[in-house]
Gaussian input, Z-matrix of N, CA and C with variables (Angstrom, degrees):
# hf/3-21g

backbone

0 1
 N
 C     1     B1
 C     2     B2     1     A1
 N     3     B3     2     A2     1     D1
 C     4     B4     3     A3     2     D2
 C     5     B5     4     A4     3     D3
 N     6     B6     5     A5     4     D4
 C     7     B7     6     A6     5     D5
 C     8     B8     7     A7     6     D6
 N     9     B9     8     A8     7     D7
 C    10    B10     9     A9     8     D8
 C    11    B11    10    A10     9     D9
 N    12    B12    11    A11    10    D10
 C    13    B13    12    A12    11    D11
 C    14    B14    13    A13    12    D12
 N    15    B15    14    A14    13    D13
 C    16    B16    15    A15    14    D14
 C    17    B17    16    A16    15    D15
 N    18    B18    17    A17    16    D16
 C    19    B19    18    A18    17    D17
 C    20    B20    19    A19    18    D18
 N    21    B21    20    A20    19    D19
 C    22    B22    21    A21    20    D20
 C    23    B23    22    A22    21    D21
 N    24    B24    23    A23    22    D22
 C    25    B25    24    A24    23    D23
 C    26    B26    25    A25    24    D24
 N    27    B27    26    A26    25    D25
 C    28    B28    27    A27    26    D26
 C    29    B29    28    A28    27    D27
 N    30    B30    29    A29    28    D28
 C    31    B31    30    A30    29    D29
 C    32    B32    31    A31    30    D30
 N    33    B33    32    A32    31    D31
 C    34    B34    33    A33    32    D32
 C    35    B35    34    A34    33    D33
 N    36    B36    35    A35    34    D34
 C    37    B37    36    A36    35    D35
 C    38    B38    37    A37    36    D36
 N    39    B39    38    A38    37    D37
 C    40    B40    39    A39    38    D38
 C    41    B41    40    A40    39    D39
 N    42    B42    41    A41    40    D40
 C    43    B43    42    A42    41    D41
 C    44    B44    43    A43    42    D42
 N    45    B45    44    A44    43    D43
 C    46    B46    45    A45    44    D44
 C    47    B47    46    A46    45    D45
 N    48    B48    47    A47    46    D46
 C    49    B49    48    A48    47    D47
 C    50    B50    49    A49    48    D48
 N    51    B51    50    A50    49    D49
 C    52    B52    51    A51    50    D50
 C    53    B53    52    A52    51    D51
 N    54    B54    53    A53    52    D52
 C    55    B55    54    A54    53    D53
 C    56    B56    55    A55    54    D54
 N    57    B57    56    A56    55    D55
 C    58    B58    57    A57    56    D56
 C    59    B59    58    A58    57    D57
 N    60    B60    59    A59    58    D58
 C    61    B61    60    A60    59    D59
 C    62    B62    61    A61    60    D60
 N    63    B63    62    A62    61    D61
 C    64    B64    63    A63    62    D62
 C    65    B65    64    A64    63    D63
 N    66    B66    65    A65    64    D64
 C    67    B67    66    A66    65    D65
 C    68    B68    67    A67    66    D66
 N    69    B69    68    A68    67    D67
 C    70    B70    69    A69    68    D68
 C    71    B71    70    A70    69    D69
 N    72    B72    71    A71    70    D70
 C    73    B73    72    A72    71    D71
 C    74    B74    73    A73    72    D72
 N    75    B75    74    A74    73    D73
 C    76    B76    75    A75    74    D74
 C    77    B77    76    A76    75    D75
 N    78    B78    77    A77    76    D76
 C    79    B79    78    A78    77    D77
 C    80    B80    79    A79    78    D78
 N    81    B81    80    A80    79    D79
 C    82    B82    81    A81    80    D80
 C    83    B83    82    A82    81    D81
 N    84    B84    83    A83    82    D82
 C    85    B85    84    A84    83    D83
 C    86    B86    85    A85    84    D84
 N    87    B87    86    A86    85    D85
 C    88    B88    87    A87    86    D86
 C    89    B89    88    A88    87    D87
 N    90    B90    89    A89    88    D88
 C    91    B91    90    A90    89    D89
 C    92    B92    91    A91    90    D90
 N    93    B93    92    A92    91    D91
 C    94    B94    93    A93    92    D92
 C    95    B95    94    A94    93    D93
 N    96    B96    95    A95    94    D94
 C    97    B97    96    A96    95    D95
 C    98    B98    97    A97    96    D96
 N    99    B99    98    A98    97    D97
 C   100   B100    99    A99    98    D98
 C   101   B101   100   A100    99    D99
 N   102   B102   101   A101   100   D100
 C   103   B103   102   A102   101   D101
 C   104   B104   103   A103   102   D102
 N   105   B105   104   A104   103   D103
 C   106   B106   105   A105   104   D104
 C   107   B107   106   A106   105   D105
 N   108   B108   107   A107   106   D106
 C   109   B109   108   A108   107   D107
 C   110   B110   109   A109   108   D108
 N   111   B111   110   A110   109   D109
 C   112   B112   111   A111   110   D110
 C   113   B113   112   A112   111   D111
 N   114   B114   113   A113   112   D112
 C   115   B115   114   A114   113   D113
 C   116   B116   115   A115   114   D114
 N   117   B117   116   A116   115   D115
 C   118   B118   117   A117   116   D116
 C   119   B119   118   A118   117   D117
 N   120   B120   119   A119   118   D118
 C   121   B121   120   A120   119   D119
 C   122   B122   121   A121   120   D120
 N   123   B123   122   A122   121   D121
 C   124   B124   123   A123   122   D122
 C   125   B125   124   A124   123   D123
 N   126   B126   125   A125   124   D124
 C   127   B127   126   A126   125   D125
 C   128   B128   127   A127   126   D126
 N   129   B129   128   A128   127   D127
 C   130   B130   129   A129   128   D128
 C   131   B131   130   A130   129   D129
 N   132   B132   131   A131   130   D130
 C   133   B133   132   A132   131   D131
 C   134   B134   133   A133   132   D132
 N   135   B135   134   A134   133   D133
 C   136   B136   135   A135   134   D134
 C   137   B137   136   A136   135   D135
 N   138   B138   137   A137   136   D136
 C   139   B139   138   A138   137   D137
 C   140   B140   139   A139   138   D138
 N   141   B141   140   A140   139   D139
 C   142   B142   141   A141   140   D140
 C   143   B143   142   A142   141   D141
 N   144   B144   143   A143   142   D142
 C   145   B145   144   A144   143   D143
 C   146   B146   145   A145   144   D144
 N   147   B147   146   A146   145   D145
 C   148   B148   147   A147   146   D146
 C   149   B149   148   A148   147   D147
 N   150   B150   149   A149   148   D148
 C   151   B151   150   A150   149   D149
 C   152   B152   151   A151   150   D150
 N   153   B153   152   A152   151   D151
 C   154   B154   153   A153   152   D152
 C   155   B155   154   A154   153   D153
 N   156   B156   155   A155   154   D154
 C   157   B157   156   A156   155   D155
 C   158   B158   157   A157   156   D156
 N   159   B159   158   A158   157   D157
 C   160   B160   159   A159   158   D158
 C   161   B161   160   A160   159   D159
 N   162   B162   161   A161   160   D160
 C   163   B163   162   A162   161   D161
 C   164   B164   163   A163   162   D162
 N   165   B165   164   A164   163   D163
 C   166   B166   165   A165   164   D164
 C   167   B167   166   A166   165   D165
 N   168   B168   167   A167   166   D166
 C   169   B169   168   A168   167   D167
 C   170   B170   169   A169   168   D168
 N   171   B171   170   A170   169   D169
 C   172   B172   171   A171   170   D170
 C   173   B173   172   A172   171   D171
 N   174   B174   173   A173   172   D172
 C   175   B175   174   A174   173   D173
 C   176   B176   175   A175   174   D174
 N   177   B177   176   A176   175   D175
 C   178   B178   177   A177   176   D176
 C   179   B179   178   A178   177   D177
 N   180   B180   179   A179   178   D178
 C   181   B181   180   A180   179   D179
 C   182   B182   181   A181   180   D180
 N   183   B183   182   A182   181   D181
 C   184   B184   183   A183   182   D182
 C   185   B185   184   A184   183   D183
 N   186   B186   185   A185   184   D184
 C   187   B187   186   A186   185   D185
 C   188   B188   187   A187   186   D186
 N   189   B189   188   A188   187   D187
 C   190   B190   189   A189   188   D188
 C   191   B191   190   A190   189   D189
 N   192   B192   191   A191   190   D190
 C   193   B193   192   A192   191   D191
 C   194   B194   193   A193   192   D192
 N   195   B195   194   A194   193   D193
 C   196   B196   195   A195   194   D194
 C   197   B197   196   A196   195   D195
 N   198   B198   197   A197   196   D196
 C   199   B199   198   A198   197   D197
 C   200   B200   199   A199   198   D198
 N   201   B201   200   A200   199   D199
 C   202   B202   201   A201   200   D200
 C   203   B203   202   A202   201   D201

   B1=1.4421
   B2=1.5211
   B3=1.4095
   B4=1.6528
   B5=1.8123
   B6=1.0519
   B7=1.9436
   B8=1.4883
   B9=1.4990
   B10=1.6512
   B11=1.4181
   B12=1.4712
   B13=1.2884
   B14=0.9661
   B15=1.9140
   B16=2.1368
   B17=1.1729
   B18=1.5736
   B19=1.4187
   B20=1.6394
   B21=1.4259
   B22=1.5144
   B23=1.9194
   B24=1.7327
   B25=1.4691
   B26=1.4295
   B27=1.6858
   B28=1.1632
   B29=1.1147
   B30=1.3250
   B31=1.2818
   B32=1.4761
   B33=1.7421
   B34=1.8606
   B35=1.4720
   B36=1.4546
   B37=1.0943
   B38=1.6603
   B39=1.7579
   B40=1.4311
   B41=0.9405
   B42=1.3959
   B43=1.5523
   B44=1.7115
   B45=1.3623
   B46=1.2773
   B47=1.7351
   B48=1.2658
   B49=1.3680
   B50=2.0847
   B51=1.1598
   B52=1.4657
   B53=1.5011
   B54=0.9673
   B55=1.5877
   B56=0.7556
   B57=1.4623
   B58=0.9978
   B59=1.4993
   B60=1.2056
   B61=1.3018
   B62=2.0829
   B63=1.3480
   B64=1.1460
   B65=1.4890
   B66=1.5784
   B67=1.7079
   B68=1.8567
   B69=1.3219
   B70=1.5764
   B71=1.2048
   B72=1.6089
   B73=1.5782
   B74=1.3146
   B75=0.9416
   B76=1.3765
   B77=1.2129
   B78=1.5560
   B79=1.6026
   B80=1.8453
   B81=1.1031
   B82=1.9173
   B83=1.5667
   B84=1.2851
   B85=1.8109
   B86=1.2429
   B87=2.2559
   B88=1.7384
   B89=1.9954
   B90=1.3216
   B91=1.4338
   B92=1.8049
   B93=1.2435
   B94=1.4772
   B95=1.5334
   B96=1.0504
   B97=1.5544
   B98=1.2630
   B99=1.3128
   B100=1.4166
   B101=1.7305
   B102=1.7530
   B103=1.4241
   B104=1.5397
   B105=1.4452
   B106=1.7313
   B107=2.1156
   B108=1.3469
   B109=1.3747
   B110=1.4847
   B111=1.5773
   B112=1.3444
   B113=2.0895
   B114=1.2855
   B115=1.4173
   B116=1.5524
   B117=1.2767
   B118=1.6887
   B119=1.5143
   B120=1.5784
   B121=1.5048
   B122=1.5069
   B123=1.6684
   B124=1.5845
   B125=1.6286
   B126=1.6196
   B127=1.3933
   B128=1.4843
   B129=1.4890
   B130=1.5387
   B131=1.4837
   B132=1.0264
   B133=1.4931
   B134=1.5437
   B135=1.2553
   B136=1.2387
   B137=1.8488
   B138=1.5179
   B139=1.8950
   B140=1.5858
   B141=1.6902
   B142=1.4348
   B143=1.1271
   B144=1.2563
   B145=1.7531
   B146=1.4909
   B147=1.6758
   B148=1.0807
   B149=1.3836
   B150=1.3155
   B151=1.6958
   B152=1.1731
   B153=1.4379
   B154=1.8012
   B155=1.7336
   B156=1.7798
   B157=1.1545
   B158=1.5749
   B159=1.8221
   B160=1.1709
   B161=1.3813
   B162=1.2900
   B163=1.2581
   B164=1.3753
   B165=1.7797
   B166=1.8542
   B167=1.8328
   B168=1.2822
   B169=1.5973
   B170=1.5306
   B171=1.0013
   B172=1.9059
   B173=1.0147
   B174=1.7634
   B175=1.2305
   B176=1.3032
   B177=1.7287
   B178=1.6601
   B179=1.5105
   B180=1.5026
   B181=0.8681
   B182=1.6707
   B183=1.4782
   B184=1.4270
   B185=1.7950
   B186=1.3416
   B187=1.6023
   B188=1.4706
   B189=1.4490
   B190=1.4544
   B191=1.0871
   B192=1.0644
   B193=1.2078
   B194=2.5145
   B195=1.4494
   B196=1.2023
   B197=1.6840
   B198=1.3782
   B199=1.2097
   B200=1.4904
   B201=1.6386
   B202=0.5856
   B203=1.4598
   A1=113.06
   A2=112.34
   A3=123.77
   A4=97.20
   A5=110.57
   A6=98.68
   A7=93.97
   A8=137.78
   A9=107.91
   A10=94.57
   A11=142.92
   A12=115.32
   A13=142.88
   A14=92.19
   A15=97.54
   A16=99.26
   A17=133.43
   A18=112.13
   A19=119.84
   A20=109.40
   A21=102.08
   A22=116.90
   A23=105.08
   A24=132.52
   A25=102.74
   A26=98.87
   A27=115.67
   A28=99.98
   A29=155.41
   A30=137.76
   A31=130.84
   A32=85.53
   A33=122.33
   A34=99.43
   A35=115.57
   A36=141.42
   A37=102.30
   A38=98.25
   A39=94.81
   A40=110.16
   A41=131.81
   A42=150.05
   A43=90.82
   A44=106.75
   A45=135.46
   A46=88.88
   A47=119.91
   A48=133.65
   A49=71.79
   A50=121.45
   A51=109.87
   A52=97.11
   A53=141.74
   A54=134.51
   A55=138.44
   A56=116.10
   A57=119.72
   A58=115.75
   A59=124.71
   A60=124.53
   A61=112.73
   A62=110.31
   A63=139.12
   A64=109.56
   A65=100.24
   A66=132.47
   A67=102.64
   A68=98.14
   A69=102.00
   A70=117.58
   A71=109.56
   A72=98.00
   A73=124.32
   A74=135.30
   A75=126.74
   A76=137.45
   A77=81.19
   A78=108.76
   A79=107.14
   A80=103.56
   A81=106.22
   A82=111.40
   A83=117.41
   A84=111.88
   A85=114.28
   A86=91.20
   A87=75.35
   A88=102.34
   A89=109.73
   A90=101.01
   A91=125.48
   A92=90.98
   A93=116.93
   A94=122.19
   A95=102.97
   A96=104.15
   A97=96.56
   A98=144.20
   A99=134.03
   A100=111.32
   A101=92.80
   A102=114.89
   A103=106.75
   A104=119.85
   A105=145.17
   A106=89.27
   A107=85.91
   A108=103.21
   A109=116.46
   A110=112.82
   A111=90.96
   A112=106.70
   A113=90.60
   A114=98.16
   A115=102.92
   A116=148.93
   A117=131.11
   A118=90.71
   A119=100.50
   A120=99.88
   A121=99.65
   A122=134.25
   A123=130.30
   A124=82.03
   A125=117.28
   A126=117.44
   A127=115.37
   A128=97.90
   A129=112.99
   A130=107.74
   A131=161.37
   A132=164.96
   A133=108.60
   A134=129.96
   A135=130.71
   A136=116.92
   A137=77.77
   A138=112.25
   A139=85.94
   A140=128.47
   A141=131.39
   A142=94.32
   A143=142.16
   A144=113.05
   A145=123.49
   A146=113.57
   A147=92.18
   A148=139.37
   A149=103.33
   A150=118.38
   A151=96.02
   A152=141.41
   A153=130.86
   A154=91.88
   A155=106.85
   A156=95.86
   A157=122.57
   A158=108.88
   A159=115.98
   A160=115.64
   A161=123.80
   A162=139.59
   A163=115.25
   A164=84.32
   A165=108.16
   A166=103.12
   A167=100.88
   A168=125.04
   A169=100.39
   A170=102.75
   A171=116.32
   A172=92.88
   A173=150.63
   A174=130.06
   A175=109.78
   A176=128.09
   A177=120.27
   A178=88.99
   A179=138.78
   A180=144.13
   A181=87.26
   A182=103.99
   A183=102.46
   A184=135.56
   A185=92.14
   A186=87.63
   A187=118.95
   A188=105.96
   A189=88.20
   A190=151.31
   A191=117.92
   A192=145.15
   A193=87.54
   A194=89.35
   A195=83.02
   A196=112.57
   A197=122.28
   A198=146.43
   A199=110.24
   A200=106.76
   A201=125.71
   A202=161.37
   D1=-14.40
   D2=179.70
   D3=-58.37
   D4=-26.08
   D5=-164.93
   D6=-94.98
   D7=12.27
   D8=176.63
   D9=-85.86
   D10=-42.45
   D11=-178.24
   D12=-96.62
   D13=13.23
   D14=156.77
   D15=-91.78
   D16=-29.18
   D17=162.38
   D18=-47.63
   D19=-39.24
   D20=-164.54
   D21=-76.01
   D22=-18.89
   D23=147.58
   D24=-20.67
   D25=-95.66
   D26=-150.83
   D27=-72.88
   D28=-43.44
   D29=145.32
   D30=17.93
   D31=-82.52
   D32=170.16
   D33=-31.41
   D34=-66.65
   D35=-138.20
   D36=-73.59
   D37=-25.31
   D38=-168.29
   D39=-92.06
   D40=-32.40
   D41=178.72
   D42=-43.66
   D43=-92.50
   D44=170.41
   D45=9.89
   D46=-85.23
   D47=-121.40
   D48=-90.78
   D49=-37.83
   D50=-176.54
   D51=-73.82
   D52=-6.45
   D53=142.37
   D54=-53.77
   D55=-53.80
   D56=-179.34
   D57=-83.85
   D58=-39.44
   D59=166.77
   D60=-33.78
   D61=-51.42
   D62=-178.73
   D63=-41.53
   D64=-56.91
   D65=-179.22
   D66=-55.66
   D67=-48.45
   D68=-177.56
   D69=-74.50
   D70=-25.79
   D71=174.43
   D72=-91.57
   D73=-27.08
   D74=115.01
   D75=44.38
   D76=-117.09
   D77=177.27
   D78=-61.90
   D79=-26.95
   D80=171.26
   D81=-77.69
   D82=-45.28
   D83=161.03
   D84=-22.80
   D85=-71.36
   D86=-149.32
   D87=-87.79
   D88=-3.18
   D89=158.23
   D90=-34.90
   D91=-51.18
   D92=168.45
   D93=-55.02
   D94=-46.33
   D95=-176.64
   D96=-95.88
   D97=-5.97
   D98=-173.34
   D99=-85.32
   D100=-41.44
   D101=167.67
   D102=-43.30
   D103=-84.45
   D104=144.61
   D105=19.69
   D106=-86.12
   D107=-170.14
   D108=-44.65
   D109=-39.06
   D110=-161.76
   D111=-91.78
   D112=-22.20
   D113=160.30
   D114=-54.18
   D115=-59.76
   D116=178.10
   D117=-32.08
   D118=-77.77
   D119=-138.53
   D120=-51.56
   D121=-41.81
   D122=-156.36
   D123=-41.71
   D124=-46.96
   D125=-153.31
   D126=-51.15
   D127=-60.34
   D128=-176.80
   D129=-64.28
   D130=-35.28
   D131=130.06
   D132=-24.09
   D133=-19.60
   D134=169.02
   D135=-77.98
   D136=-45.06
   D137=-174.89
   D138=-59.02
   D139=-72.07
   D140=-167.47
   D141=-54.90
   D142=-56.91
   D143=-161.86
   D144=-82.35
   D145=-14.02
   D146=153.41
   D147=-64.52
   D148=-23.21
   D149=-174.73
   D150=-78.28
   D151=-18.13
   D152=-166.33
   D153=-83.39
   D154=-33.70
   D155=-166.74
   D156=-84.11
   D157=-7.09
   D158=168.33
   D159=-64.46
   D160=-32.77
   D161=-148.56
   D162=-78.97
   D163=-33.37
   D164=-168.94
   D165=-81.09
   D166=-11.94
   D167=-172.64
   D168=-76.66
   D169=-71.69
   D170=177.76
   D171=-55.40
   D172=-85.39
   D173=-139.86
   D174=-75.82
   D175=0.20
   D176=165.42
   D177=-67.94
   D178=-48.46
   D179=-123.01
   D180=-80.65
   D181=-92.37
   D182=164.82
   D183=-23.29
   D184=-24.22
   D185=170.04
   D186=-94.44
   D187=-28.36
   D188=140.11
   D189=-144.79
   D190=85.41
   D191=-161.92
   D192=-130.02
   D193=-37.03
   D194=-172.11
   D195=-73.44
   D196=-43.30
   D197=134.18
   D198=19.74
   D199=-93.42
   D200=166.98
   D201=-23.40

C-alpha cells in the first residue's frame, strides 16, 4: 500500500510538468505571433506617416494655389 501515494506523486508530478510544458508553448506561440504582428503594424505606421506627410504636401499645395 506504500506505492499508492508515490504513485499518486508521480502522477502529480507528471501532469504538472505536461502543464507546464503546455504553458510554455504557449506563451512562445503567441510571443511569436505578437513579434509577427508588431512588425505589420511598425510597417503600416510607416505606410500612415508617409501618407500624413503626403497629405500635408497637397494641402500646402491647395492652400496655395488658393492664395494665389
Amino acid at each position: 500500500m506504500e506505492w499508492v501515494p508515490i504513485g499518486a506523486w508521480i502522477a502529480a508530478a507528471v501532469i504538472a510538468v505536461v502543464v507546464l510544458g503546455y504553458c510554455a508553448f504557449e506563451i512562445r506561440w503567441k510571443a511569436r505571433r505578437l513579434q509577427r504582428d508588431l512588425a505589420r503594424l511598425t510597417t503600416v505606421q510607416a505606410t500612415l506617416a508617409d501618407l500624413q506627410a503626403d497629405l500635408d504636401v497637397t494641402r500646402r499645395r491647395i492652400d496655395a494655389a488658393r492664395i494665389s
